[in-house]
C-alpha positions as CSV (number, residue, x, y, z in Angstrom):
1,X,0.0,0.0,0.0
2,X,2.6,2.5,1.1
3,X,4.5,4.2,-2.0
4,X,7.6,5.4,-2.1
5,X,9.1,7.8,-4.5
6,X,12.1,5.9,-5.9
7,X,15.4,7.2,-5.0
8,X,17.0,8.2,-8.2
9,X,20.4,8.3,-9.3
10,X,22.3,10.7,-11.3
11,X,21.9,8.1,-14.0
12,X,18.1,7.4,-13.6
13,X,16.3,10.7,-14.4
14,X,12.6,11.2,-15.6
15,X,11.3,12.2,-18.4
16,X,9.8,15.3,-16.4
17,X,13.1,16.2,-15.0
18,X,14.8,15.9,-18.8
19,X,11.7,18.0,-19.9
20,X,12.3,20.9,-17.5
21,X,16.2,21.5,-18.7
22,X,15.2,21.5,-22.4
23,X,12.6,23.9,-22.0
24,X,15.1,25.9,-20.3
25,X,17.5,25.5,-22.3
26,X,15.3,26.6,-24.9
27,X,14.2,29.6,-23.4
28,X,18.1,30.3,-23.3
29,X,18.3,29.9,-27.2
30,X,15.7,32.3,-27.3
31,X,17.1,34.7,-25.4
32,X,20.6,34.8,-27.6
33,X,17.8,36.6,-30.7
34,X,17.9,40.1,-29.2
35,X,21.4,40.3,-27.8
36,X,24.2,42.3,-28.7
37,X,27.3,39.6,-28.4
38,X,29.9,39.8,-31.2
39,X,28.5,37.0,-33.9
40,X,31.1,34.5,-33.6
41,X,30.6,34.2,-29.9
42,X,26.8,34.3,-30.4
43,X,26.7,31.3,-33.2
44,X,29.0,29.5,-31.1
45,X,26.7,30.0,-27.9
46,X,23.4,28.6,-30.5
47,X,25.5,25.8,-31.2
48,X,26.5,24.9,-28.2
49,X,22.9,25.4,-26.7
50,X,21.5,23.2,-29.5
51,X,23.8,20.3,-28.8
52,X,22.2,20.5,-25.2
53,X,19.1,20.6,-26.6
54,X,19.2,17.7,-29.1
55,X,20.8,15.8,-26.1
56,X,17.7,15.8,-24.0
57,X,15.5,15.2,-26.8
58,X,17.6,12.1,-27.2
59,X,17.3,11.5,-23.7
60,X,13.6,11.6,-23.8
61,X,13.3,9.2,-26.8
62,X,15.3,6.5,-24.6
63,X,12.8,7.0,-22.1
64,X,10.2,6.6,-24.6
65,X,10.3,6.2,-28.0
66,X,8.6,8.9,-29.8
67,X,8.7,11.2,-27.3
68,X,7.4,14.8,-28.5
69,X,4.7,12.8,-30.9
70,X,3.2,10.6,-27.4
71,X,3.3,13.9,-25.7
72,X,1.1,15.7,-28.7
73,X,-1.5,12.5,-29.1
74,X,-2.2,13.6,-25.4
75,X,-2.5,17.2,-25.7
76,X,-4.5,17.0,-28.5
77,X,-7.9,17.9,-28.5
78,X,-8.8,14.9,-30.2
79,X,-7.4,12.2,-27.9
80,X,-10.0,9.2,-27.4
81,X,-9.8,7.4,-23.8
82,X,-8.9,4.4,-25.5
83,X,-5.4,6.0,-26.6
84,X,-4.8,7.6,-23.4
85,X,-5.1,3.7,-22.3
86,X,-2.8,2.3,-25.0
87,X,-0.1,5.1,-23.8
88,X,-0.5,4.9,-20.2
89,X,0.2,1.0,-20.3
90,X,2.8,1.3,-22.5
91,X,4.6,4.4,-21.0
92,X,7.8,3.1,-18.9
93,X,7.4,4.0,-15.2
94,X,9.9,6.7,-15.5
95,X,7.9,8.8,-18.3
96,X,6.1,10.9,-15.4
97,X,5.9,13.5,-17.4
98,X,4.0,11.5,-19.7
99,X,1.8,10.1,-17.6
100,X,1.2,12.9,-15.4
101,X,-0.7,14.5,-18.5
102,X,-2.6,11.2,-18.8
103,X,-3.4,11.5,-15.0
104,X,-5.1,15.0,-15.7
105,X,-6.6,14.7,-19.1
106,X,-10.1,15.1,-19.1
107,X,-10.7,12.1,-21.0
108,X,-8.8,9.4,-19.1
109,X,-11.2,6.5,-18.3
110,X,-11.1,4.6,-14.7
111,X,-9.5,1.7,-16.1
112,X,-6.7,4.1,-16.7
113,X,-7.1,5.9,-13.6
114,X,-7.2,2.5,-11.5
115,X,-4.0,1.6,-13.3
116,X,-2.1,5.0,-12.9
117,X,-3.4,5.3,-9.0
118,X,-0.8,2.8,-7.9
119,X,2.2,4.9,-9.7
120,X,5.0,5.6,-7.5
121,X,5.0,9.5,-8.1
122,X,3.0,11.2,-6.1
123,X,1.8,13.9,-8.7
124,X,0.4,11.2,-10.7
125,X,-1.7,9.8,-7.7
126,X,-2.9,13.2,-6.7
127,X,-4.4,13.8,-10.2
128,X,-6.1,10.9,-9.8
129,X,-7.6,11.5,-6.3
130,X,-9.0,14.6,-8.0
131,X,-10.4,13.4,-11.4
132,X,-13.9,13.1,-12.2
133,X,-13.7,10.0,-13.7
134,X,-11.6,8.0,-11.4
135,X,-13.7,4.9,-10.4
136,X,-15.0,4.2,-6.3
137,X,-12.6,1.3,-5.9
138,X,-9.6,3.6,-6.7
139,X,-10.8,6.3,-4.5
140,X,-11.2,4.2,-1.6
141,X,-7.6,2.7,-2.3
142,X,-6.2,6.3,-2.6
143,X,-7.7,7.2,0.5
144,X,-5.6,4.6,2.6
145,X,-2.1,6.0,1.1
146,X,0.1,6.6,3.7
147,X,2.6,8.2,2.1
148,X,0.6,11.4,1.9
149,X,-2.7,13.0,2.6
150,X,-4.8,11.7,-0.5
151,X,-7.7,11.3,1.4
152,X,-8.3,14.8,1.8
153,X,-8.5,14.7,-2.2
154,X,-10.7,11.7,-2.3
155,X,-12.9,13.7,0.2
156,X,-14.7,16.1,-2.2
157,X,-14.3,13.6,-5.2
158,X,-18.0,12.8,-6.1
159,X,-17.0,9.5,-7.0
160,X,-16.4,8.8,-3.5
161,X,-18.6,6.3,-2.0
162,X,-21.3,8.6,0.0
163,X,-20.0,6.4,3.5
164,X,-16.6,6.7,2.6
165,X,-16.7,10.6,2.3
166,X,-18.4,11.3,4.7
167,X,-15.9,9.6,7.1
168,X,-13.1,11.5,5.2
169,X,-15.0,15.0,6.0
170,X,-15.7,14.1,10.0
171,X,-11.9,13.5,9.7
172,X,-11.3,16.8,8.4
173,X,-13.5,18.6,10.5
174,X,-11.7,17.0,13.7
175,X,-8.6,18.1,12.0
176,X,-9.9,21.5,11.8
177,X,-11.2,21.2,15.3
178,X,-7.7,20.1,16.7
179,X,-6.2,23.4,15.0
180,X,-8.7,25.7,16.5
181,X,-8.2,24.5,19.8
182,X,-4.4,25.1,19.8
């Protein structure tokens, strides 16, 4: 029951992580355009910011195969639940990035939901807690996590089982209580 972020590595990153430094990165290439460095030291800073950024592009492809095209099937307007399935299950663990847009997508079905409730990163699990579409059973499992407060999500879900909630809001309220009282 109890999940546990994995520790990573220097040599295990996620696809989230990779994500962040090649947007900044490009952000960086955009900021050489209005600059007034001498050109040679300006093309050599593009190329050298480029490198970087093809570098984490390849890095996300090894995490996933594809990346930038899985990424745009799930932004896309048009994405059917069935896809978001078929990408969810075949997403390694380590795509969060991924899969943390799956975990929010509007269109995600509770089979998905069930299946991405049990990931080890947290985000992930608190998108499902809070999706409209996330199924009783994995609402009630989410609300016995441990490893942090997803119950007070599950709470105010209104696929939580009407018993269920209503023990997760007497919980709250005592909490509340116990703070007053301090």
């Amino acid at each position: 029951m109890q999940h546990k972020e994995k520790e990573k590595g220097a040599g295990s990153r996620t696809s989230q992580i990779v994500f962040g430094e090649r947007q900044h990165l490009l952000r960086a290439l955009d900021s050489l355009e209005g600059t007034d460095l001498p050109i040679a030291r300006a093309q050599q800073e593009r190329r050298s910011l480029e490198e970087l950024i093809h570098a984490r592009t390849r890095e996300l492809n090894q995490i996933n195969t594809a990346w930038d095209e899985k990424i745009g099937l799930v932004l896309s307007a048009d994405a059917k639940p069935e896809m978001l399935e078929k990408l969810s299950k075949q997403a390694p663990e380590e795509d969060f990035y991924l899969l943390r847009l799956i975990s929010e997508h509007p269109r995600s079905n509770a089979k998905t939901l069930q299946r991405l409730g049990r990931h080890p990163y947290a985000a992930i699990r608190e998108n499902v807690a809070r999706h409209p579409n996330a199924d009783a059973a994995t609402l009630t499992y989410l609300s016995k996590d441990r490893s942090q407060p997803l119950w007070y999500l599950v709470a105010f879900n209104p696929n939580t089982p009407t018993i269920l909630q209503r023990r997760l809001r007497d919980r709250l309220k005592k909490l509340g209580e116990s703070q007053l009282s301090r």
